[in-house]
C-alpha positions in Angstrom: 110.9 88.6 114.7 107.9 86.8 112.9 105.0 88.0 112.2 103.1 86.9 115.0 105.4 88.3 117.3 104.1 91.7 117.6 100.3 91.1 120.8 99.1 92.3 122.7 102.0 90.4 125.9 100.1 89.3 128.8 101.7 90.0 132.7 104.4 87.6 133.3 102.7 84.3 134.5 99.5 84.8 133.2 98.4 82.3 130.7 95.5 84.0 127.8 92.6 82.1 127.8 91.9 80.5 124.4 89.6 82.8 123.0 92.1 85.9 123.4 95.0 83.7 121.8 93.3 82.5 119.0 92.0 86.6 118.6 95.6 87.6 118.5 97.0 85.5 116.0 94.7 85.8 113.8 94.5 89.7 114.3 98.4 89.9 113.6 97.8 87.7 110.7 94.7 90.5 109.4 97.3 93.3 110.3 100.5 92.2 108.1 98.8 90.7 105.2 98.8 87.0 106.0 95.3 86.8 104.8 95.5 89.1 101.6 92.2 91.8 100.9 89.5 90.0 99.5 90.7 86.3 100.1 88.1 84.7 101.4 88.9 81.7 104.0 86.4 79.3 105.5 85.8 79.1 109.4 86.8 75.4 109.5 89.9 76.2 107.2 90.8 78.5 110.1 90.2 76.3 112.9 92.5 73.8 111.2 95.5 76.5 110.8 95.2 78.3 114.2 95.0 75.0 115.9 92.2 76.1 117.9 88.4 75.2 118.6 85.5 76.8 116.7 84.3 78.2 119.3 87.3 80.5 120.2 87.7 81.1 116.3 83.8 81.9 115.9 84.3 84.3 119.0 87.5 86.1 117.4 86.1 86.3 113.8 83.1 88.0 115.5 85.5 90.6 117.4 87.2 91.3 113.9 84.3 92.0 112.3 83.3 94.6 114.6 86.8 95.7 114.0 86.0 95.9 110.6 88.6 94.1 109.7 87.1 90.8 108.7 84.2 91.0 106.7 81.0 87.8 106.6 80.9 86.5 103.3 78.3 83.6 103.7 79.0 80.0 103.1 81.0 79.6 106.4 83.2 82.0 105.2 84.9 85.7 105.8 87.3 87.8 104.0 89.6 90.9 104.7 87.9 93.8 103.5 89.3 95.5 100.4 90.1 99.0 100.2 88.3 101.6 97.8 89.5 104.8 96.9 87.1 106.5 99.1 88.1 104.2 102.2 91.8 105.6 101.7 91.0 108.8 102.1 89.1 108.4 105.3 91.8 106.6 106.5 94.5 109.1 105.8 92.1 111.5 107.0 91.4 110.0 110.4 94.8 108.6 110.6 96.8 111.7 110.2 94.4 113.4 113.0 94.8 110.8 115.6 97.9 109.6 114.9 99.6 113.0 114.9 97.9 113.7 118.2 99.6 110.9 119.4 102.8 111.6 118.5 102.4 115.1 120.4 101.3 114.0 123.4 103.8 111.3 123.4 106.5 114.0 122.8 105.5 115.7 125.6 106.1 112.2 128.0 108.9 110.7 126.3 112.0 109.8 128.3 115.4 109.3 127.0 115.3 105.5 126.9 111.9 105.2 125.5 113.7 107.5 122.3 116.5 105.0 122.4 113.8 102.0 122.4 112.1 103.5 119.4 115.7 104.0 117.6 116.5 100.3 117.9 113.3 99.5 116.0 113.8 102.0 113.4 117.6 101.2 113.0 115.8 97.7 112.9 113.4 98.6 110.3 115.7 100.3 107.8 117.5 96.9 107.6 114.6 95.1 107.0 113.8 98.1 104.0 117.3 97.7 102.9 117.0 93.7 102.4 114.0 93.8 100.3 112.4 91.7 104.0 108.5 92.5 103.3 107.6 90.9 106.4 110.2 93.0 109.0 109.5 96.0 107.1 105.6 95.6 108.6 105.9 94.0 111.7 109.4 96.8 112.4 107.3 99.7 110.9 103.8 98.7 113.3 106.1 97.8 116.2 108.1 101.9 115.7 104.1 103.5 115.8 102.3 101.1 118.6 105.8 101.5 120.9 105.4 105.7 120.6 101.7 105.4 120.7 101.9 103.8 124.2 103.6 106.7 125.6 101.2 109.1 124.7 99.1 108.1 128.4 95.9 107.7 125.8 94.5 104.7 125.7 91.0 105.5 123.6 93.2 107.5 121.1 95.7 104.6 121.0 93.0 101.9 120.6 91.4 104.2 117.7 94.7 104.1 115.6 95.2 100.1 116.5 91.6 99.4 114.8 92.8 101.7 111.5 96.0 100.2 111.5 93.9 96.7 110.9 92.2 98.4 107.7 94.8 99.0 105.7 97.7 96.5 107.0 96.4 93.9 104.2 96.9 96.6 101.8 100.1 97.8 103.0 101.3 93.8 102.4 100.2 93.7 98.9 101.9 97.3 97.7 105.0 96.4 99.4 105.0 92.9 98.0 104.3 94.3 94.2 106.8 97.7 94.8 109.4 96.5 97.4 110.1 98.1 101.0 112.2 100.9 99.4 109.0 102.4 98.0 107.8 103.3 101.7 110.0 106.1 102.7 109.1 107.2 106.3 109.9 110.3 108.6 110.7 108.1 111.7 113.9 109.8 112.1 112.3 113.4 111.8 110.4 112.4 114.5 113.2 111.0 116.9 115.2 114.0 116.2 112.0 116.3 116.9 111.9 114.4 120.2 115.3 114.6 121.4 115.0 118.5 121.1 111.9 118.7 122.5 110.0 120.4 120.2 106.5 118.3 120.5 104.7 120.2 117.5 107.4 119.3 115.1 106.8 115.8 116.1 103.5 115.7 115.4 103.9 117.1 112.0 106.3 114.8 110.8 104.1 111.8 111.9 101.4 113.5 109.8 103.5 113.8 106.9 104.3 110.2 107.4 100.9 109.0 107.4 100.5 111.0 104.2 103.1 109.8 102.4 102.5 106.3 103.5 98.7 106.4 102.6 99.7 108.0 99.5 101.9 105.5 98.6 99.1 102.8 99.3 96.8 104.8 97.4 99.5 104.9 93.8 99.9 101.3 94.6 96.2 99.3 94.5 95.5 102.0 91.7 98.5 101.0 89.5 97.1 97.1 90.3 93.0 98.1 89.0 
């Protein structure tokens, strides 16, 4: 699976129009540290890589920005946002409340082939930790949360946790590619196991130990690097 692989998939048949295309590649670029925290890329330079208009680039910058995951630099140019210290802990904050929320209410939903869908992407994802792949270790790990986000039945929640997930993917990129995948244990099977017994509380707390431990690992990382 590359890195582009994991959109937003429109119905079958229906074609995205070109400013929603050019939005989601460059959004899945943002969210698994194709563009690196801090580089700063021209509008033109992005035109010319995306293959697309400025127009449709101008419009999805503009989305990412409110996003906050793109940030105006002047000069034509923009640049991912980096992390401070103090953004972190918002993050983990906010993350570990919503996401866990998620998790719970997805718990209480969850069917037996929706657990099996989510073990294929962790059995998926531990490969990808176990072969040192950096880029299947994201796109696995992103695909495990959006996949049991969506069966939570709540969509504002869900889009909440999308836009975090964009402020610290770049960072997530650079501490895996300075550390290695093996630094980012996870508590994906907790959860699974939580589900199969039904026990929806215990769910949510092992995704909020899992948003701690990964934030906390992203927090020893860009500090090690300063």
């Amino acid at each position: 699976m590359t890195n582009s692989a994991v959109q937003a998939a429109p119905a079958e048949g229906v074609k995205l129009p070109a400013h929603e295309t050019v939005y989601q590649k460059l959004r899945a670029q943002i969210l698994f540290g194709e563009l690196a925290p801090g580089q700063a890329v021209t509008i033109q330079g992005l035109t010319e890589s995306l293959g697309a208009g400025m127009t449709p680039v101008r419009e999805a910058i503009r989305r990412l920005i409110s996003d906050g995951a793109l940030m105006f630099q002047g000069n034509r140019r923009v640049s991912v946002p980096l992390l401070r210290s103090e953004d972190i802990d918002e993050l983990s904050y906010v993350r570990k409340s919503i996401e866990s929320e998620l998790a719970r209410r997805a718990a209480l939903r969850i069917n037996p082939d929706q657990i099996a869908r989510l073990e294929a992407i962790d059995v998926a994802l531990d490969q990808a930790i176990n072969t040192g792949d950096v880029a299947g270790y994201l796109v696995q790990n992103y695909s495990f949360h959006s996949e049991l986000y969506g069966y939570a039945d709540a969509p504002i929640m869900a889009d909440l946790a999308d836009r975090l997930w964009l402020r610290f993917g770049p960072s997530l990129r650079v501490v895996c590619g300075r550390f290695g995948t093996q630094s980012f244990p996870d508590r994906h099977k907790d959860i699974i196991d939580a589900m199969r017994r039904n026990e929806p509380e215990k769910v949510a707390h092992a995704m909020e130990k899992d948003v701690e431990q990964g934030m906390e690992q992203v927090s020893q990382g860009l500090g090690a690097s300063n």
